[in-house]
N, C-alpha and C positions, 0 to 999 in steps of 0.2 A: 795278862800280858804286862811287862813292865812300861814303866816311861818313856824308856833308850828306844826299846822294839820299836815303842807307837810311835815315836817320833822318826826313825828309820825307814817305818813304813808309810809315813808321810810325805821322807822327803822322796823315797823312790816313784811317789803315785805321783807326783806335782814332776818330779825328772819326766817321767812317762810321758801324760800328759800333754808336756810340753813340749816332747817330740813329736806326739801326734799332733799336735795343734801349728807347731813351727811349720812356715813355707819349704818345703823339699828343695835340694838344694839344686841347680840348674844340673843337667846331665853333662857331662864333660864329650869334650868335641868327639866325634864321629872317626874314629882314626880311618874308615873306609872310606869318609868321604872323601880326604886328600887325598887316599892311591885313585878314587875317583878321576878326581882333577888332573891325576897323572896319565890316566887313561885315555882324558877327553883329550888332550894336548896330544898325544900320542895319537889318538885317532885326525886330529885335524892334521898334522903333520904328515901321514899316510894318504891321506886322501889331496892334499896339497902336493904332494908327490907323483900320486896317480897323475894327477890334474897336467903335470907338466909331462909324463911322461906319454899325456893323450899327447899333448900338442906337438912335443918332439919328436917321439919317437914314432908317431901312429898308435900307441895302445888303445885298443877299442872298448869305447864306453859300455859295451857288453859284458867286459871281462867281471869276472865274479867279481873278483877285491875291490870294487867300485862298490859295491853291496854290501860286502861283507866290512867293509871300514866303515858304511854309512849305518851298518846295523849297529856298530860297536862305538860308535860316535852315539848314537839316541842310548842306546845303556850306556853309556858313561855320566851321560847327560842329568837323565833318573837319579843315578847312584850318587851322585855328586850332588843331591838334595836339591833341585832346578825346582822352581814354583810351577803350580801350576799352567800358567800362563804359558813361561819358558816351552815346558817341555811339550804343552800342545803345538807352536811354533816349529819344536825340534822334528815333532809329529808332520805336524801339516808340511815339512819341507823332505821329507824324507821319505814321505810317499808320494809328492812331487818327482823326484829324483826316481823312487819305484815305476813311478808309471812312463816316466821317459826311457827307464832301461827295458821296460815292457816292450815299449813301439819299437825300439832300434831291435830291438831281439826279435821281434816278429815282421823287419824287416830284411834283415840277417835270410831268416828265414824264406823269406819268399825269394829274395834273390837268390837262393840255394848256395849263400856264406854261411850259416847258422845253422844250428841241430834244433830238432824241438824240443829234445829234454832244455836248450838254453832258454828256449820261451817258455815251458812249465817253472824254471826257475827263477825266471822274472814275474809271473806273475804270482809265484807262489808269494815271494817276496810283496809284491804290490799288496796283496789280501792279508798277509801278515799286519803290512803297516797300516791298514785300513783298520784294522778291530784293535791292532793298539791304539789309533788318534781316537776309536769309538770308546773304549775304557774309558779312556782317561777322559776324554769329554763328560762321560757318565758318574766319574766320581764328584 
């Protein structure tokens, strides 16, 4: 092998190397997590809406969309990279919220306002949020 070669092949083994040994470089932002952020916003605005339209109109805290923005509030929450702490919080208040929609549903029901597929869906919901706050306490 010539002189040129070995020195060629010196300098690409030290470039190498140096790649492997250099700190990697940070990962460039998360472009999910902002539509995240758009989503959480989006869900608190939904459910601040409900919120007014329990108090004005009568909408009854039974109604799905109550659930369904509360479920889409805790996934936003996750995906928008929320620490752990956060999102056990997001946890622990959203099955709060589950288990209230649980009682009014199964009161619904006893006064014969309510279906009980509406009380399977409340407590479906309640057990849902139960083995999420357990995951995630578990990781």
């Amino acid at each position: 092998m010539t002189k040129s070669r070995k020195s060629v092949g010196l300098v690409l083994g030290i470039v190498a190397l140096a790649g492997v040994l250099a700190p990697a470089a940070p990962p460039p932002e998360d472009a999910n997590k902002a539509l995240a952020q758009e989503q959480l916003k989006l869900a608190r605005q939904a459910l601040h809406d409900l919120g007014v339209m329990n108090e004005r109109e009568g909408l009854g805290r039974t109604d799905p969309r109550f659930a369904l923005w509360e479920r889409r509030q805790v996934e936003a929450i996750r995906a928008a990279g929320a620490g752990k702490a956060e999102l056990i919080a997001a946890l622990e208040n959203y099955l709060k919220r589950m288990r209230e929609q649980e009682r009014l549903a199964q009161l619904s029901l006893e006064k014969a306002q309510g279906m009980r597929v509406d009380l399977w869906d409340a407590q479906y919901h309640t057990l849902e949020a139960e083995m999420w706050l357990n995951q995630e306490k578990a990781r």
